[in-house]
C-alpha positions, 0 to 999 in steps of 0.5 A: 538446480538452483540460483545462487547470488555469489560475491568474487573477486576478479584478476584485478582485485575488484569485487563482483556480484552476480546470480548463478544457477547451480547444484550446490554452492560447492559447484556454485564455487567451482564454477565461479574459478573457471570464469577467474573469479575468486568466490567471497561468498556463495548462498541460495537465494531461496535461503537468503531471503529467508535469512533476511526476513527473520533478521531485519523483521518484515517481508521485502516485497516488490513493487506491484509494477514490477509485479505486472510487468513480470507476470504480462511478460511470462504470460507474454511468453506461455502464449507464445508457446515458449516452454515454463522453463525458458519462459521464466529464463527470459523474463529473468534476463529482462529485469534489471533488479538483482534479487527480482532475476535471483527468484526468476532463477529460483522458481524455474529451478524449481520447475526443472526439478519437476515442481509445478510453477505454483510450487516455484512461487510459493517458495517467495510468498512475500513476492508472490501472494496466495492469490498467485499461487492458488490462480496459477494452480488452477491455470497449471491444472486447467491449461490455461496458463496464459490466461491465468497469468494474463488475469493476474497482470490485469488484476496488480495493473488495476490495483496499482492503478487505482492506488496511485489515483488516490495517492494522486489525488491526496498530493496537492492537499496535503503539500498545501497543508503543510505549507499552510501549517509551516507559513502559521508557525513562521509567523508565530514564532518569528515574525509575530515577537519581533512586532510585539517589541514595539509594543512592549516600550508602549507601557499601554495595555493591549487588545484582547486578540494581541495579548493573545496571539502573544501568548500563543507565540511565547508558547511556541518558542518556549514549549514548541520543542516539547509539543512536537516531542509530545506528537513524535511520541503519541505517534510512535505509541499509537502505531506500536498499538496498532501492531496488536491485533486487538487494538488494530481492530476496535480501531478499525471498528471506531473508523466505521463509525465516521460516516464520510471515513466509512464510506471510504473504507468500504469502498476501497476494501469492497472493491479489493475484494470483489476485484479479488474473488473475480479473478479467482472464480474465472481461474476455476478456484473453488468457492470457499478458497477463492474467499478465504483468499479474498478476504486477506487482502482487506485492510479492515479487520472488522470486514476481514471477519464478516469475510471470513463468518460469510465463508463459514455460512456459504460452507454451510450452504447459504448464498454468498450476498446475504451473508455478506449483507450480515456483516454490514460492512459492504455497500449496497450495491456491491451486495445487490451485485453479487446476489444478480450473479448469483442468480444469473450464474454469471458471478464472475462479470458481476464480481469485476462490475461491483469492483469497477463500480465501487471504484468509479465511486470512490474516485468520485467522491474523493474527488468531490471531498479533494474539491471541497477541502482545497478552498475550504484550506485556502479559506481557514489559511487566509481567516488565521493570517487575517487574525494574524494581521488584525492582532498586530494592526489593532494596537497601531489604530489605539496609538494614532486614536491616542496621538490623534 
């Protein structure tokens, strides 16, 4: 069996759409004329996606909240005893997104045939990534399913969690960077040539700082149009660059070489992969995979390739914070972290407290960077109005000096 996503028309005339578990679109069909239904159009939605993906380009993903709550309602479900099957029927039914219930109904057709629920995931690899697939592996082998899958819901919970902090705290300033920059530019290209009029009868030379603000002004009205073009189309270069591999990584490369930007980087990526590898030794995931898996998840391809030498030297039969050190890449203290585990046999908790370390880390200091640059923004803001204001006030004072 599997899931079909089926167009028809009802007695009336008016168009349905829906899921529908069957054999073949042949018996998809059949079945669709015993309800009354008129079938438009019947196809897998295994082979959908797949059509979908080679046509439009990139993969459609879900959200990673959908993603934790999907995974804690099956692990929900598995604990309580509840067979796969039914399980992954029930989660399908609770999600309101039609094509999120037409892959439930995939992966537990899969699972009716025989497959494992690994197998049934890796069926939709840009809905659920390698980490999911090789976990519940290790959960299906072990028979700890639940637990795996309880794992996995804490893992995308706290991904998302700690996404959605930086997102929050990078909001209000860049909503008060755009209303700085659109406040300039009003009064640039507005309100600053309707003053220079009054100047221009005057026949005197202006100040310095007025003459130059005009200039300023005549350049935003005349080449304004032309220098937001000119960014529009540095943008669109840069990011078509940055799809080549080869330049994607000497940018990367040049990123860590900002002092407050490579902390940054290193923060959030060490943290995603520690988080990672944690999750994937507890679910009994051998070493080198568990790694390999790790460090796909980086952003950094500069950190991607110290990941992957490092997995290359641990095969060889080093330790894994020392060839993780080699790279240069990881903070300190998650390498220090890492190497206790190591010794202690305890690699697993020492892998969730350099995650939760590194992260406690970067929340304090963007919060320390988000506290600095907000005043820091109000105080460059009020120094350009203020220059603003002084180049249309000082040809005033040289009138009354003159009427005076």
């Amino acid at each position: 069996m599997g899931a079909f996503e089926y167009r028809a028309l009802d007695e009336r005339g008016r168009e349905k759409r829906g899921v529908i578990e069957g054999d073949t679109p042949r018996q998809v069909r059949q079945q669709l004329r015993e309800q009354g239904l008129t079938p438009i159009g019947v196809e897998g939605t295994a082979q959908k996606e797949e059509r979908t993906i080679s046509s439009v380009g990139f993969k459609r993903g879900i959200s990673a909240t959908e993603l934790a709550i999907m995974t804690r309602q099956l692990a929900t479900l598995v604990k309580a005893a509840l067979p796969l099957e039914e399980a992954i029927k029930t989660v399908a039914k609770e999600t309101e997104r039609p094509r999120l219930k037409s892959m439930l109904l995939s992966v537990r057709a899969k699972v009716m045939e025989g497959h494992t629920l690994a197998d049934g995931l890796a069926e939709f690899p840009n809905i659920f990534p390698d980490i999911f697939q090789k976990t519940v592996a290790a959960g299906e082998a072990s028979g700890h399913l639940d637990l795996i899958l309880e794992r996995l819901a804490d893992y995308t919970e706290n991904r998302q969690q700690m996404r959605q902090s930086i997102q929050m705290a990078l909001f209000y300033p860049a909503i008060l960077t755009v209303l700085a920059l659109a406040v300039v530019l009003g009064l640039l290209v507005y309100v600053v040539p309707e003053v220079v009029q009054v100047f221009e009868s005057i026949g005197q030379e202006l100040p310095a700082l007025t003459r130059g603000l005009i200039a300023v002004s005549d350049f935003m009205q005349q080449s304004g149009l032309w220098l937001f073009l000119a960014i529009v189309a540095v943008v669109v270069i840069f990011k078509r660059l940055l799809k080549q591999e080869g330049f994607r990584f000497r940018w990367h490369q040049w990123l860590h070489h900002l002092p407050l930007v490579k902390r940054l980087i290193g923060g959030v990526n060490s943290a995603r992969f520690a988080r990672t590898l944690s999750i994937m030794v507890a679910s009994g995931v051998p070493l080198l995979e568990a790694m390999r898996i790790a460090a796909g998840v980086l952003s950094s391809l500069p950190m991607q390739a110290g990941v992957t030498d490092a997995t290359h030297r641990v095969r060889e039969g080093g330790e894994i914070a020392p060839a993780l050190e080699q790279s240069g890449y990881f903070p300190p203290m998650a390498i220090h972290l890492i190497a206790s585990g190591e010794a202690s046999g305890n690699l697993e908790e020492m892998l969730e407290r350099a995650a939760e370390n590194q992260e406690r880390e970067l929340k304090s200091m963007i919060g320390m960077l988000m506290g600095l640059f907000e005043p820091l923004l109000l105080v460059t803001m009020g120094g350009v109005v203020m220059v603003i204001v002084l180049a249309i006030l000082l040809p005033i004072f040289e009138i009354n000096q003159l009427i005076q």
